[in-house]
C-alpha positions as CSV (number, residue, x, y, z in Angstrom):
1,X,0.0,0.0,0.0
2,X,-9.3,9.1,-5.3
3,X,-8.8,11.7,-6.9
4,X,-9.1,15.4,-7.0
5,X,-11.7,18.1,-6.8
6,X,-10.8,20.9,-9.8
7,X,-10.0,23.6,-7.4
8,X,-10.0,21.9,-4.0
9,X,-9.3,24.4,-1.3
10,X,-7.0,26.7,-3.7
11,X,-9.0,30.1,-2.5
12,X,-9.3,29.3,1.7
13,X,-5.7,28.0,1.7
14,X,-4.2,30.1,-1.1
15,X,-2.1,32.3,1.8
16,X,-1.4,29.8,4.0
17,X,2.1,29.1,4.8
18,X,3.7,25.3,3.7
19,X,6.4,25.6,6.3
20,X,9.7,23.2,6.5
21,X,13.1,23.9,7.9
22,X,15.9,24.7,5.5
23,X,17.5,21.2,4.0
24,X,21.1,20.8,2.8
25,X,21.3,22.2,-1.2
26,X,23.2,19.2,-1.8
27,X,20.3,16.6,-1.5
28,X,17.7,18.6,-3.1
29,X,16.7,18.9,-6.5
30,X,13.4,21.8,-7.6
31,X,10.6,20.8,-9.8
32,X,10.3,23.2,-12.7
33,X,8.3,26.0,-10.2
34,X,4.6,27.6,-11.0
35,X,4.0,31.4,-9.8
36,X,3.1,29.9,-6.7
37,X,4.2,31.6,-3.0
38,X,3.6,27.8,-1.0
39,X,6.7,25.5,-1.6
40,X,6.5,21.7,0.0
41,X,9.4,20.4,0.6
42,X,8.9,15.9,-0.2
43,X,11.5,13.6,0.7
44,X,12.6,10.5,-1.2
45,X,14.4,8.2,-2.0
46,X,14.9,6.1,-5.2
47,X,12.4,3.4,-5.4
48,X,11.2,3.1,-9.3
49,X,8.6,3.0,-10.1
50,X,7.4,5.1,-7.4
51,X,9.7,7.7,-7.1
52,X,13.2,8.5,-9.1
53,X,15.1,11.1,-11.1
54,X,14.8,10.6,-14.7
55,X,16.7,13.2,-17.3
56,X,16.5,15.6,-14.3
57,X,12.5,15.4,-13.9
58,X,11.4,13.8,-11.0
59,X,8.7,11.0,-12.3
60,X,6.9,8.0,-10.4
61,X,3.7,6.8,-9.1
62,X,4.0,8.7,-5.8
63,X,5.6,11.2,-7.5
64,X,2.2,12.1,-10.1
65,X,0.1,11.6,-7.0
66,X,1.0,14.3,-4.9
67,X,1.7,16.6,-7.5
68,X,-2.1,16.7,-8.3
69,X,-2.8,17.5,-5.0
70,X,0.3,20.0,-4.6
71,X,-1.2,22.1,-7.8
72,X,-4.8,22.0,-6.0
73,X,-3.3,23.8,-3.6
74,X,-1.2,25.9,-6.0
75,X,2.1,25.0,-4.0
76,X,5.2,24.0,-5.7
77,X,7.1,20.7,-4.7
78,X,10.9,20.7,-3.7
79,X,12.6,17.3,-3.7
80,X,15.0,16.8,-1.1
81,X,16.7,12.9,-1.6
82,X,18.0,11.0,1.5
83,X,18.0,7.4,3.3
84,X,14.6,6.0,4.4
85,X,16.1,6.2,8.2
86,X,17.1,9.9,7.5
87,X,13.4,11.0,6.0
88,X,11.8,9.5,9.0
89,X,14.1,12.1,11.1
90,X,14.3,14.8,8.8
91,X,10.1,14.3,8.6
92,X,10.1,14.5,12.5
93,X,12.3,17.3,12.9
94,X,10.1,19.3,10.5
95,X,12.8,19.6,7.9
96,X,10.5,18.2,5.2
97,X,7.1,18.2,5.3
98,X,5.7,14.9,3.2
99,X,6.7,11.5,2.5
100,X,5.0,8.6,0.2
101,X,4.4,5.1,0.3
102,X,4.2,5.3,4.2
103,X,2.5,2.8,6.8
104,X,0.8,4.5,9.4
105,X,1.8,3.3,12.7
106,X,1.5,4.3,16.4
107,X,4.9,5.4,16.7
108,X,4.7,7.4,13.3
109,X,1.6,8.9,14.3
110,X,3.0,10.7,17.0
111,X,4.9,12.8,15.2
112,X,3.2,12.6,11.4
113,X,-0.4,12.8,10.2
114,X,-1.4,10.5,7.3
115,X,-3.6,10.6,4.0
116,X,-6.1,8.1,3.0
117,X,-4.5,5.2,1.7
118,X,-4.0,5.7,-1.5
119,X,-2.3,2.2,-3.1
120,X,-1.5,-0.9,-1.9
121,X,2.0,-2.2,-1.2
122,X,2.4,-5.9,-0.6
123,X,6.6,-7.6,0.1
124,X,7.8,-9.9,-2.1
125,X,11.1,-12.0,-2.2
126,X,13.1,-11.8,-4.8
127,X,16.0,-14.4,-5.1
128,X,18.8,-15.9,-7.9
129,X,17.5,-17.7,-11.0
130,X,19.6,-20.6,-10.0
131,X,17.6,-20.7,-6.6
132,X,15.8,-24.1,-6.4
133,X,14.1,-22.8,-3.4
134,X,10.3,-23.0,-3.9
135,X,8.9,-22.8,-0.7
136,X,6.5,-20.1,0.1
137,X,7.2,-19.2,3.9
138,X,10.0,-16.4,4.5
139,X,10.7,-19.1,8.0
140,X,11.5,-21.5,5.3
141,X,13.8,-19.8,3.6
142,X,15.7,-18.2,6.4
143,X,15.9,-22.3,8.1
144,X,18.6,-22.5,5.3
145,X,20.5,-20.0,7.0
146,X,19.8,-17.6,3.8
147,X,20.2,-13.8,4.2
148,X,17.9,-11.6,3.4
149,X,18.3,-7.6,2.5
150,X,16.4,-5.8,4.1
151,X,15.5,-1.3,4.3
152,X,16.1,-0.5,7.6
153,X,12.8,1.2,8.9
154,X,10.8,-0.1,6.4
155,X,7.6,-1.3,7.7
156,X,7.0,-5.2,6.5
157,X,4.4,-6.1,8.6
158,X,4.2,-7.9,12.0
159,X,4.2,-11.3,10.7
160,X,8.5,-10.3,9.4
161,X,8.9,-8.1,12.6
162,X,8.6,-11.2,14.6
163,X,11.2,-12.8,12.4
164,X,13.6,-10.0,12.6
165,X,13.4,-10.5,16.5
166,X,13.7,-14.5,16.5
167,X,17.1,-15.3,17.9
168,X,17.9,-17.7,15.0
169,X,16.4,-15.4,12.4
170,X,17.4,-12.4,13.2
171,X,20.8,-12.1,12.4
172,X,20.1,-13.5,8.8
173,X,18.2,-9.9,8.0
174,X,20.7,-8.0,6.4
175,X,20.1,-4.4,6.4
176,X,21.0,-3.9,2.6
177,X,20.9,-0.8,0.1
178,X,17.3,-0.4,-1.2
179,X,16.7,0.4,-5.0
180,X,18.2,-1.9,-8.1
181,X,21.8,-2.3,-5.7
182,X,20.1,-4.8,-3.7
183,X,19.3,-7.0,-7.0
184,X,23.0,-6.7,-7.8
185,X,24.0,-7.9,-4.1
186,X,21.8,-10.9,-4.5
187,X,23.8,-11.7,-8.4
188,X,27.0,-11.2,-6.1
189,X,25.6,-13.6,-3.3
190,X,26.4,-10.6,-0.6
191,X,22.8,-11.5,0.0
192,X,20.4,-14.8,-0.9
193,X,17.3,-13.1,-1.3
194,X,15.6,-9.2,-1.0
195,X,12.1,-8.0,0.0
196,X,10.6,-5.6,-2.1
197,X,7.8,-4.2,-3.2
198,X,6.8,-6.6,-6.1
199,X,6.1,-3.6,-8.8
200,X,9.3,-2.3,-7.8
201,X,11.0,-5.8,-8.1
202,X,9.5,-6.3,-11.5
203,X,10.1,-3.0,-12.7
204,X,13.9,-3.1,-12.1
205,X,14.3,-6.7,-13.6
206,X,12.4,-5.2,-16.7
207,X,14.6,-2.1,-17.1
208,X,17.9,-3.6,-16.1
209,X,17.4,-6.9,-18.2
210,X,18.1,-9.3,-15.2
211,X,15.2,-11.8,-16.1
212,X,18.0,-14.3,-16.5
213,X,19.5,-13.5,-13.2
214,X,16.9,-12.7,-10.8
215,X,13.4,-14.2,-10.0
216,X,10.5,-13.5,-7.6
217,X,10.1,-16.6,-5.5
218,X,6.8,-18.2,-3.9
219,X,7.2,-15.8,-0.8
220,X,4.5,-13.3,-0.4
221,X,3.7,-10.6,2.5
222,X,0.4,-9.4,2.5
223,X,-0.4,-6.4,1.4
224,X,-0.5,-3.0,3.7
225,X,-2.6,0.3,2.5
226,X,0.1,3.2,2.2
227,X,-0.2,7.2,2.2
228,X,1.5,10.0,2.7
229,X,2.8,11.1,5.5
230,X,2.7,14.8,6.7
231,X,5.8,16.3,9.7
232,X,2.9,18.0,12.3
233,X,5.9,20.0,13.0
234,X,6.8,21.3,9.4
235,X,3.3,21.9,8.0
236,X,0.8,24.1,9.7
237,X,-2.4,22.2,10.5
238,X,-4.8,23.8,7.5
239,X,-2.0,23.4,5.0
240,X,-1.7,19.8,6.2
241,X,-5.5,19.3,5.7
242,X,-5.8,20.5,2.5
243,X,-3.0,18.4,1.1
244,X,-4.7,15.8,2.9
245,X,-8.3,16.8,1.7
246,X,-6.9,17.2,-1.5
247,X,-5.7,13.5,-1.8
248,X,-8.8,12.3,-0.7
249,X,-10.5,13.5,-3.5
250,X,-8.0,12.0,-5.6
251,X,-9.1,8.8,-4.7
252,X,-12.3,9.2,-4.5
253,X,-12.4,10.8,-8.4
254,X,-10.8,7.4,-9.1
255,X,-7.6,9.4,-10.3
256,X,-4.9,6.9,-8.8
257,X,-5.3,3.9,-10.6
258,X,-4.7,5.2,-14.0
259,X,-1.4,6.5,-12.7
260,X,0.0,3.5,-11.1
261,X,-1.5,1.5,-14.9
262,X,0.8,3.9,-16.7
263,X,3.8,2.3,-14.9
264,X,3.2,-1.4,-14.8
């Protein structure tokens, strides 16, 4: 793990300021800008075909998603590229002000608000073509004393937190660079296998021509409803709404699904 009203909250919110602490110029890449005075500043990371850097444009599912809701607010988006671990902090500390693709848990809430879902995001394991592993149990796989990469502070689900936490499992979860570096780790055998999002998986495989090199396996993680995630400490509570308000209407115009089709 809706759709937008034409001028959603674009005349109450017009004046209201997008807030977000200053971020280092070295990380951060600018959208081609509208006339607009509100700037959001989103983090990412690569994670294609969600959110990457492509002939300097940023592109992606996430990416066209908030965009939509950014211009129905008439605010301009500033991309500011880090580690997972370091958008979760930067999001906290109000340096941003938005991430995608996030799971809304307690500990998150607490500092972020959420969206509606607006996608799903299921886990998938993705292992070497010469695997003869066919199992369909991530316990199974890690029995064989298999490592798997993991993103640290990415949210899998409970049923993979409890693995991460077993004393014999545990030190078989690799925390391993996310993005198409993890498929090459698995070619090298730094690593036997990689969660990822299955789109994403696909998607690399696709674009780096590795079908003869890496496969998905049996091993599934149900899927999680994902959103965006908004710093209560960078984003005043009416500009945070709208954005919010703004997405919902996205989904509910049935604007998302057309957007994720265009990548798959």
């Amino acid at each position: 793990m809706n759709r937008l009203s034409t001028l959603l909250f674009v005349s109450t919110f017009f004046l209201v300021a997008c807030g977000g602490g200053d971020t280092n110029p070295a990380t951060t890449e600018t959208t081609a800008s509208n006339n607009y005075d509100c700037v959001i500043k989103y983090g990412w990371e690569p994670r294609p075909p969600y959110q990457f850097l492509n002939n300097g444009e940023m592109q992606g599912i996430d990416i066209e998603i908030f965009k939509k809701a950014a211009e129905a607010n008439q605010c301009n988006v500033q991309y500011v590229q880090k580690g997972w671990s370091e958008l979760l902090t930067a999001l906290e500390e109000g340096e941003i002000d938005v991430l995608g693709g996030a799971t809304a848990t307690p500990e998150r809430q607490v500092y972020a608000d959420f969206s509606v879902p607006y996608r799903n995001e299921s886990f998938a394991l993705f292992i070497r073509s010469t695997s003869d592993y066919q199992g369909e149990t991530l316990a199974g796989f890690l029995s064989g004393g298999n490592k798997v990469g993991i993103t640290n502070d990415y949210y899998y689900g409970q049923d993979v937190y409890n693995l991460m936490n077993h004393p014999q499992y545990g030190p078989l979860f690799v925390d391993d660079n996310s993005g198409e570096q993890s498929f090459y780790n698995v070619i090298y055998s730094t690593i036997d296998g990689v969660l990822t999002d299955p789109v994403e998986g696909r998607y690399i495989i696709k674009r780096k021509g590795l079908d003869s090199q890496i496969k998905q396996s049996n091993i599934t993680i149900p899927s999680e409803n994902v959103s965006f995630m908004f710093s209560k400490k960078g984003l005043v509570p009416e500009k945070s709404k709208a954005l919010q308000d703004a997405i919902q209407a996205l989904v509910s115009a049935n604007e998302v699904n057309p957007v994720v089709a265009k990548y798959q």
